[in-house]
ZAZATOR-240071 format. One line per 8 residues: their letters; for each residue y negated, z, x of C-alpha. Coordinates in Angstrom, 2 decimals, always signed. Layout:
# ZAZATOR-240071
a	Y:Z:X  ...
//
This chain:
# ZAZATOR-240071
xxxxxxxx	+67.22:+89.47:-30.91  +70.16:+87.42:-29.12  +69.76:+84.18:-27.35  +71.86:+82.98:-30.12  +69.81:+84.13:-33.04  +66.74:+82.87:-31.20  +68.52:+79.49:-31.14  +69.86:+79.14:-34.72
xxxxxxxx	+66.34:+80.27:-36.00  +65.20:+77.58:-33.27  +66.84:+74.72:-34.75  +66.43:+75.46:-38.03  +62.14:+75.62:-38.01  +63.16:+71.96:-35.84  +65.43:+70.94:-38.38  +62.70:+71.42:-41.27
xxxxxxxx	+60.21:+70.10:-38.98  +62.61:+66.52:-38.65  +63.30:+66.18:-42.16  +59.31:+66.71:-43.21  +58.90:+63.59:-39.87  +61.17:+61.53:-41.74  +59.87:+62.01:-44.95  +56.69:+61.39:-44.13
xxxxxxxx	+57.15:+58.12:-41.84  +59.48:+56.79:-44.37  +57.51:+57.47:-47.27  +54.14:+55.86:-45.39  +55.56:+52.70:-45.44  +55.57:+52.07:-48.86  +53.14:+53.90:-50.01  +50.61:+52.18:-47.54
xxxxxxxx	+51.78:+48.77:-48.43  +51.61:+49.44:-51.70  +48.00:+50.79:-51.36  +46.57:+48.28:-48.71  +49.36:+45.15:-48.28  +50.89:+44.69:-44.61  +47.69:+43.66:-43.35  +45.83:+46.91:-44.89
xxxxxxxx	+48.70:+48.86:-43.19  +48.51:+47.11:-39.43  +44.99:+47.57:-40.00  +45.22:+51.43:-40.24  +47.81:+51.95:-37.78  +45.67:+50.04:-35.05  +42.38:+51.86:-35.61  +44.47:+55.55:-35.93
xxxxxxxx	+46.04:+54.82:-33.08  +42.96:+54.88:-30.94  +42.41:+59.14:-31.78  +45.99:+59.54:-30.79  +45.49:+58.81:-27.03  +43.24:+61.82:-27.65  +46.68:+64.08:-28.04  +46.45:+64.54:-24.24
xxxxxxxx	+42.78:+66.13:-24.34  +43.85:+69.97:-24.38  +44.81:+69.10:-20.38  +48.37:+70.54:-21.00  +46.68:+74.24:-21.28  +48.78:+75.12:-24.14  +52.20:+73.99:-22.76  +51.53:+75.62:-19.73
xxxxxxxx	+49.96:+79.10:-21.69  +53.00:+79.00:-23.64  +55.61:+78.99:-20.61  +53.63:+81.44:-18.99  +53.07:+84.26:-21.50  +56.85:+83.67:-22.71  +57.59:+84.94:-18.66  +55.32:+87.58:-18.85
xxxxxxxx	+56.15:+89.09:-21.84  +59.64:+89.19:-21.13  +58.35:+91.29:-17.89  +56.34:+93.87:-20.42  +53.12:+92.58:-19.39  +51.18:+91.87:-22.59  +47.73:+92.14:-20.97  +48.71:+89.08:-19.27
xxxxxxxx	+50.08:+87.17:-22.05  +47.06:+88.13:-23.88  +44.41:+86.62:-20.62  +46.49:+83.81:-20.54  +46.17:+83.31:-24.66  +42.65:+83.89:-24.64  +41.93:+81.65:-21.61  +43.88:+78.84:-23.13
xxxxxxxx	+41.83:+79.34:-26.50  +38.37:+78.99:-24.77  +39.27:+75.89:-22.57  +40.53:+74.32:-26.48  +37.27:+74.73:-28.18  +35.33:+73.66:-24.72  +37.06:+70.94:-24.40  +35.99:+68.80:-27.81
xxxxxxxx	+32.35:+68.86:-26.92  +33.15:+67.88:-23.50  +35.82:+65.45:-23.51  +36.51:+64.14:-26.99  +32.75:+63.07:-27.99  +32.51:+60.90:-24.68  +35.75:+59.53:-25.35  +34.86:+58.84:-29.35
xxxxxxxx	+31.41:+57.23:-27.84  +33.08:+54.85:-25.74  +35.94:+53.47:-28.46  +32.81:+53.26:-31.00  +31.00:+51.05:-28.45  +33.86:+48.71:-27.94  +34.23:+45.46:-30.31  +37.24:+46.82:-32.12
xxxxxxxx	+37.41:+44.51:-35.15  +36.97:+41.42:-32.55  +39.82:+42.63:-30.36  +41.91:+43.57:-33.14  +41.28:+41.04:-35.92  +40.02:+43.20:-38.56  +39.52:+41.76:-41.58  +39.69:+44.55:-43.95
xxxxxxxx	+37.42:+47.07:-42.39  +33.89:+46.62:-41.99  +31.78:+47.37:-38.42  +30.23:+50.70:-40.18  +33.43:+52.10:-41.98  +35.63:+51.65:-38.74  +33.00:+53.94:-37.17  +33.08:+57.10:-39.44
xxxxxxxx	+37.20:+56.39:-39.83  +37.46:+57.00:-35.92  +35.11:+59.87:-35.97  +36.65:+61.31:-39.26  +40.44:+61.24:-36.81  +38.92:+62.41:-33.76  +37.48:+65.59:-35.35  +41.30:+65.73:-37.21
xxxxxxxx	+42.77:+65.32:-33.77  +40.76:+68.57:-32.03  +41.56:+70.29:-34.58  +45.26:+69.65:-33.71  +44.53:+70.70:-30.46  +43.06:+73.86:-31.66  +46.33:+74.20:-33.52  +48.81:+73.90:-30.83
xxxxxxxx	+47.33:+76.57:-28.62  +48.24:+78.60:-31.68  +51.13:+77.42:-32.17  +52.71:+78.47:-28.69  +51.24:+81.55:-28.84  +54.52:+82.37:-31.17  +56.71:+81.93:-29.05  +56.03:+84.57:-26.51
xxxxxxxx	+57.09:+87.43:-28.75  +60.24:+85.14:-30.12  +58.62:+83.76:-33.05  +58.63:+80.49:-32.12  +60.67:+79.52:-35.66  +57.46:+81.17:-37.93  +55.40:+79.10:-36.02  +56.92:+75.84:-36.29
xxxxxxxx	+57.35:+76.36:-39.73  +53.96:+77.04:-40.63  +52.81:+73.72:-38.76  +55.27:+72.00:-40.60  +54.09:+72.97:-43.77  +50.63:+72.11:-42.56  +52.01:+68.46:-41.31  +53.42:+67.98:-45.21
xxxxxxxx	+50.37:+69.12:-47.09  +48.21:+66.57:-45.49  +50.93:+64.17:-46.15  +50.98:+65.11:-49.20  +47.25:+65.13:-50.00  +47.09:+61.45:-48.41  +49.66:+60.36:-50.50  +47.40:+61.68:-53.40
xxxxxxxx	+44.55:+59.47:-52.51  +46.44:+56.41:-52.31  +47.96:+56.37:-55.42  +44.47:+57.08:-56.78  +43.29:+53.86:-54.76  +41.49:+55.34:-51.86  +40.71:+53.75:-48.51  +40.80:+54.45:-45.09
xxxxxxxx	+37.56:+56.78:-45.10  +38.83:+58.91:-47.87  +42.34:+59.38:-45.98  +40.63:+60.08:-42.57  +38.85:+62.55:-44.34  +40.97:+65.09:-46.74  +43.21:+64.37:-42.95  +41.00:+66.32:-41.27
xxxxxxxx	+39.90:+68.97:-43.67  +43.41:+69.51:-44.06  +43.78:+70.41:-40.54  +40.90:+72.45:-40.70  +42.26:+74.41:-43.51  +45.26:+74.80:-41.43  +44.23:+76.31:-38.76  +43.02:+78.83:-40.83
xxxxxxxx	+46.79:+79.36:-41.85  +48.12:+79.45:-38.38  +45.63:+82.45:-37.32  +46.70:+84.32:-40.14  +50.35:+83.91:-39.28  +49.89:+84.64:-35.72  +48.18:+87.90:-36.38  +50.67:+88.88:-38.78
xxxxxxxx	+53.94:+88.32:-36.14  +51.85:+89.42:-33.41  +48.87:+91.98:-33.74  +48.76:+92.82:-30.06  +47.52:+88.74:-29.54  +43.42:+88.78:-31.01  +42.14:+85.84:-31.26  +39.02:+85.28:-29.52
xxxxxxxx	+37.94:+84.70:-25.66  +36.61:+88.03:-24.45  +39.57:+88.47:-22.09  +39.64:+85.69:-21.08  +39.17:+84.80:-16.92  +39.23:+82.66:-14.31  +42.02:+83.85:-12.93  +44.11:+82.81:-16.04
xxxxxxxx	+42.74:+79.62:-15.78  +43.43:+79.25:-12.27  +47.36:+80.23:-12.79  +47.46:+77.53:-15.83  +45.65:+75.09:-13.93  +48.04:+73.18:-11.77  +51.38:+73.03:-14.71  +48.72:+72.24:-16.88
xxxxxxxx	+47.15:+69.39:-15.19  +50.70:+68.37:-14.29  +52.07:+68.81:-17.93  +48.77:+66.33:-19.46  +50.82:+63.31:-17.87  +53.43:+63.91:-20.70  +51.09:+63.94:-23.89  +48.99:+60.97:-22.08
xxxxxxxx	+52.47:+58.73:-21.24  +54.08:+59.46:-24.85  +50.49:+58.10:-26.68  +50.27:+55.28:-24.05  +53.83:+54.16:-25.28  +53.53:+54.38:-28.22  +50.18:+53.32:-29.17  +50.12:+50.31:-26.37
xxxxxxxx	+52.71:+48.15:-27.32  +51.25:+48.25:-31.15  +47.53:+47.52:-30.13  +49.41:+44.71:-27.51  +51.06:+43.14:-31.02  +47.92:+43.73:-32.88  +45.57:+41.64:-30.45  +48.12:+38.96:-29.35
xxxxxxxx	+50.08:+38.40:-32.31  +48.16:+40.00:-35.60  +48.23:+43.27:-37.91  +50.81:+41.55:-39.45  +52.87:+41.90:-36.33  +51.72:+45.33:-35.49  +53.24:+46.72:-38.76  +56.56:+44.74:-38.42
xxxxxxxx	+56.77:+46.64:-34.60  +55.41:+49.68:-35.94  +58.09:+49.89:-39.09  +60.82:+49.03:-36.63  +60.56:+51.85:-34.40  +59.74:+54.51:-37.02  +63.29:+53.13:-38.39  +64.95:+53.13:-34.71
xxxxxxxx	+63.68:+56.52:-34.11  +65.99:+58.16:-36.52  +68.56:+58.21:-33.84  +66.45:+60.56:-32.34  +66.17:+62.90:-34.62  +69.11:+65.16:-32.67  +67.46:+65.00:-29.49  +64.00:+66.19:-30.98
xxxxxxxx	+65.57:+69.03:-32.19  +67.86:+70.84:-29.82  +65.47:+69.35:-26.95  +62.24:+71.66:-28.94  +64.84:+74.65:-29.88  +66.08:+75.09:-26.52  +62.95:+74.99:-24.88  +61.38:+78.74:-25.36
xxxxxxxx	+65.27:+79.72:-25.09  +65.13:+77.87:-21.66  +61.65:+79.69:-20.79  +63.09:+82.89:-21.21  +66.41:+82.18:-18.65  +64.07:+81.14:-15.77  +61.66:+84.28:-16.37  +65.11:+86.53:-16.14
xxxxxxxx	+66.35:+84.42:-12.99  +69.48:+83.35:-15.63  +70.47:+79.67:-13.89  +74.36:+79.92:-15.19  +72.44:+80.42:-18.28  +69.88:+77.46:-17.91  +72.97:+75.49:-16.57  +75.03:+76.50:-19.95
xxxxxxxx	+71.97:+75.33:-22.41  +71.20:+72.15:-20.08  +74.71:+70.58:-20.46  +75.31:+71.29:-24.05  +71.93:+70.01:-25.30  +72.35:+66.86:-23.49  +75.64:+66.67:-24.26  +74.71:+66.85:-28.08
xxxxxxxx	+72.05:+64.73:-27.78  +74.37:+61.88:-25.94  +77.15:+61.63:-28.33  +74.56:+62.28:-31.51  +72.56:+60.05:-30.75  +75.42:+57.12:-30.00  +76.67:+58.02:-33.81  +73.25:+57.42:-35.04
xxxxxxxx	+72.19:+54.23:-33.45  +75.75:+53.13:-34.93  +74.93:+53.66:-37.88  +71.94:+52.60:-38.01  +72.66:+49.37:-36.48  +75.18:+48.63:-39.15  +72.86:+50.03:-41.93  +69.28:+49.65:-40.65
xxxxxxxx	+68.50:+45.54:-41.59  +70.00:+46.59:-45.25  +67.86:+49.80:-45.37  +64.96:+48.02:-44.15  +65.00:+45.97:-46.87  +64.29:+48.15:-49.41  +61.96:+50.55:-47.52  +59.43:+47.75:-47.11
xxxxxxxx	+60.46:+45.74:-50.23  +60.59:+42.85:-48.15  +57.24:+42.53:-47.64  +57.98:+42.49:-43.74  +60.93:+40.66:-41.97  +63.25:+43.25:-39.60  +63.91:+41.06:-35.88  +67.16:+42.33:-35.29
xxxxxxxx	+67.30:+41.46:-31.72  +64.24:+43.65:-31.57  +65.48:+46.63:-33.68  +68.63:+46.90:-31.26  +66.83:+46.73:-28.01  +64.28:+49.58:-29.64  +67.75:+51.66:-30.60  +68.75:+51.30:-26.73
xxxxxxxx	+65.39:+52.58:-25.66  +65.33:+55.40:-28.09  +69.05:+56.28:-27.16  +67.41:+56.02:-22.84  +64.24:+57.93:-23.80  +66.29:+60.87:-25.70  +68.54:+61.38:-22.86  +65.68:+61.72:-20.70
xxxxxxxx	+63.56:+63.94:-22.86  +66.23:+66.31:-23.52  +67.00:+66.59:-19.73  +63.35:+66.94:-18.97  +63.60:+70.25:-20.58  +64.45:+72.02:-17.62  +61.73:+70.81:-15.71  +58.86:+71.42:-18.85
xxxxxxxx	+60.56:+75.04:-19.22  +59.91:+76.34:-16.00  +56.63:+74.64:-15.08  +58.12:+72.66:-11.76  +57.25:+69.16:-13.89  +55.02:+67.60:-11.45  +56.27:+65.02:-10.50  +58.63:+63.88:-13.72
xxxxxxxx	+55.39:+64.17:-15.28  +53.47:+61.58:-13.01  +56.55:+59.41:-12.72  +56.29:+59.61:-16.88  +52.94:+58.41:-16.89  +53.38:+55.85:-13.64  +56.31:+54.24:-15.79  +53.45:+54.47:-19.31
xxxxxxxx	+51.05:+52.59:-17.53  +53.53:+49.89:-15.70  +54.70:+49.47:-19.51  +51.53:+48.05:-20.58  +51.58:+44.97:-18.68  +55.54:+44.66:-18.85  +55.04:+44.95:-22.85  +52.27:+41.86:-22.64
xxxxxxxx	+54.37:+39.87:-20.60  +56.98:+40.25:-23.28  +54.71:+39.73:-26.31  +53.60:+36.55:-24.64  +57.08:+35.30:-23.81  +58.92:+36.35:-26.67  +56.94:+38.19:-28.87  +58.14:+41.14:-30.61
xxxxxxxx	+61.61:+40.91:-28.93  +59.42:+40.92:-25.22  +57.91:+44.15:-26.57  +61.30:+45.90:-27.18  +63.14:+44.39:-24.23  +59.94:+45.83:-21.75  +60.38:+49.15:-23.95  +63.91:+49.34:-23.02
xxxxxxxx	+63.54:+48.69:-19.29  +60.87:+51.12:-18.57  +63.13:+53.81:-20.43  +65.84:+52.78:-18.19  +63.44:+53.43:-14.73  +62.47:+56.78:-15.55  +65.67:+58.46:-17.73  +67.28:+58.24:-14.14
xxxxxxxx	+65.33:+59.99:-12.06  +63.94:+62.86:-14.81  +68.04:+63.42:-15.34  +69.07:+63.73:-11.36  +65.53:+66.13:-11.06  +66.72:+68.65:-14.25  +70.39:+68.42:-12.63  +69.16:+69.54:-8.87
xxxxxxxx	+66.70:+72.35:-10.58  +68.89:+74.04:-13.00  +71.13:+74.59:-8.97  +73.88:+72.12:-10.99  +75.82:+69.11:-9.51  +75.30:+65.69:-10.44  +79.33:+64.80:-10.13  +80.25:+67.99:-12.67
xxxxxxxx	+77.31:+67.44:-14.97  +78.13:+63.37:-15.46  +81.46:+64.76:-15.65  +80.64:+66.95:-18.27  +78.77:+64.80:-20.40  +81.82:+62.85:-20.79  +83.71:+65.58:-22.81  +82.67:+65.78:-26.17
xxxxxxxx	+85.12:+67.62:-27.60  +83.71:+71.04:-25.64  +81.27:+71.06:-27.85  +83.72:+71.74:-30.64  +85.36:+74.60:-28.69  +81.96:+76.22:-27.36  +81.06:+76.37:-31.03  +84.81:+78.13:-32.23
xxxx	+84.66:+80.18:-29.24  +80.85:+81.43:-30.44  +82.03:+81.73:-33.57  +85.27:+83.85:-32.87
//
């Protein structure tokens, strides 16, 4: 298959992917206000966003397994790819004993609805909720290290679709249950035997695409382990930065300034995350594509796919915070039936940071691709934690606005340095790459020149 096909399938399983994200956080708003009231909803979103911290608990093992078998199967080694698979698997299922119940003992021991303000939930039904989303979330984890496991014989698009068909049928169960006037316990729960179910799914899709990969751990060793274990370790600083910025600032609003507060924050960067939607999906089609250049020693080729995705995702994503800022307050509106109030000061500084953070995720693609992330991925989680105070000091000084503004400067200190790192290891130069980005109108003629 060409690097082209690969792509086009690419970015179509992304593009399906995007649309199901933006149906479901668009349709979650109503639906959970209509089910539980604002307060109901900041309620939710603060105790689920506890679990999602948990999204860095597979250690980076199947971002790392992924890159790895993608190189060695483009070599011919299978047996490798199939070590490295099987490794990856065994360290999953390990790791929810070991690290997720210690983890779930400690949040259950902490006075949650104090901290937060609960008013809703009760002591006892806050309890099985978290356990209910933890289970959900290792089940995830099992999941991914599926997931990747499609890419290495290029069908990374099956894959993605499957999980997106997974993501919409527990959205759509969910949905289910709150029109029927369920609560929090009954979502937490059909979440995570939905996730169960799927991972059912996912195993019989990978051994249809790929019979050669058996699922199981009988070949897997330590030496597999060993060769995951330093990208892997590096790569958990991404999954641990992205929940730490995104679940921070919401618990910061939640304690300091209510639930109330929490869903007006919450709603307002679901909304200012549209303008990402381009980013998420070249950045996530290019990647195996990227992979596969580095394990064939291709840099004019990983030079190529590095300047047009961030090229696309530059001038993309200016056209979409556009809009949105002309459309957004109008939109907003009706999407929450005016039960909560849009700060527009805060919804453009959370556009800015979205537009920052894109530009630095897609250029962070080089890095992921070739496993030489190290040190983006500390600086990533360095510039996560410094957020956390910068994000109270705003919520005390200005409230929501002080959120978004500390959003947008933390953005700003790390989009630099990722960008100048993916320049230097794709062998490009920073003058001609700026230079580049500064020429839309190429990407018109690379596309008639593929096309002709």
């Amino acid at each position: 298959m060409s690097v082209i096909r690969r792509l086009q399938q690419g970015i179509t399983a992304n593009v399906f992917g995007q649309i199901i994200n933006l149906v479901i956080q668009l349709a979650s708003v109503p639906l959970l206000l209509g089910a539980w009231g604002a307060t109901g909803m900041g309620e939710w979103l603060l105790v689920s966003s506890i679990p999602n911290y948990l999204v860095a608990g597979d250690l980076g093992l199947s971002a790392a397994a992924a890159n790895l078998m993608v190189m060695a199967v483009v070599v011919g080694d299978r047996a490798a790819a199939q070590r490295l698979f099987q490794t990856s698997l065994a360290a999953l299922a390990a790791l929810g004993p070991l690290l997720l119940l210690p983890l779930l003992a400690l949040a259950l021991a902490l006075p949650l609805r104090q901290w937060f303000g609960l008013v809703l939930l009760d002591e006892g039904t806050v309890d099985i909720v978290l356990a209910l989303l933890v289970l959900r979330m290792w089940l995830v984890l099992l999941a991914g290290g599926l997931i990747v496991a499609f890419r290495c014989d290029g069908h990374y698009a099956i894959g993605n679709h499957l999980s997106n068909l997974v993501r919409l049928t527990e959205f759509i169960i969910m949905a289910l249950v709150l029109l029927a006037g369920g609560g929090m316990l009954a979502v937490a729960g059909v979440m995570a035997a939905v996730q169960a179910a799927g991972l059912l799914v996912l195993a019989i899709g990978l051994r249809r695409c790929s019979p050669w990969l058996a699922i199981g751990w009988r070949d897997a060793d330590r030496e597999s382990l060993r060769q995951m274990a330093r990208p892997a370790l590096s790569y958990v600083g991404f999954p641990l930065a992205a929940a730490c910025n995104q679940q921070a600032p919401l618990m910061i609003a939640g304690m300091l300034l209510g639930p109330s507060a929490a869903a007006a924050l919450a709603t307002g960067r679901t909304l200012a995350r549209l303008a990402q939607l381009a980013n998420n999906i070249i950045g996530t089609s290019t990647w195996p594509e990227m992979s596969r250049a580095f394990g064939e020693k291709a840099m004019a080729r990983v030079r190529l796919i590095n300047r047009t995705a961030v090229k696309a995702g530059l001038w993309l994503g200016l056209v979409a915070l556009a809009g949105l800022w002309l459309l957004g307050p109008f939109a907003y509106h009706l999407w929450t039936g005016n039960q909560i109030v849009l700060d527009q000061t805060m919804f453009l500084l959370l556009l800015l940071a979205g537009l920052v953070s894109g530009l630095g995720s897609m250029a962070l693609v080089v890095l992921t691709a070739s496993n030489r992330h190290g040190g983006a991925a500390g600086l990533t989680l360095v510039v996560s934690l410094l957020a956390v105070p910068a994000c109270y000091a705003g919520a005390w000084l200005a409230g929501l606005t002080g959120i978004a503004a500390a959003l947008l400067f933390c953005e700003l200190l790390l989009a630099v340095p990722v960008i100048r790192a993916s320049v230097r290891e794709s062998g490009d130069d920073l003058p001609g790459f700026l230079a580049a980005l500064a020429d839309p109108l190429a990407l018109y003629r690379l596309w008639r020149d593929r096309r002709g």
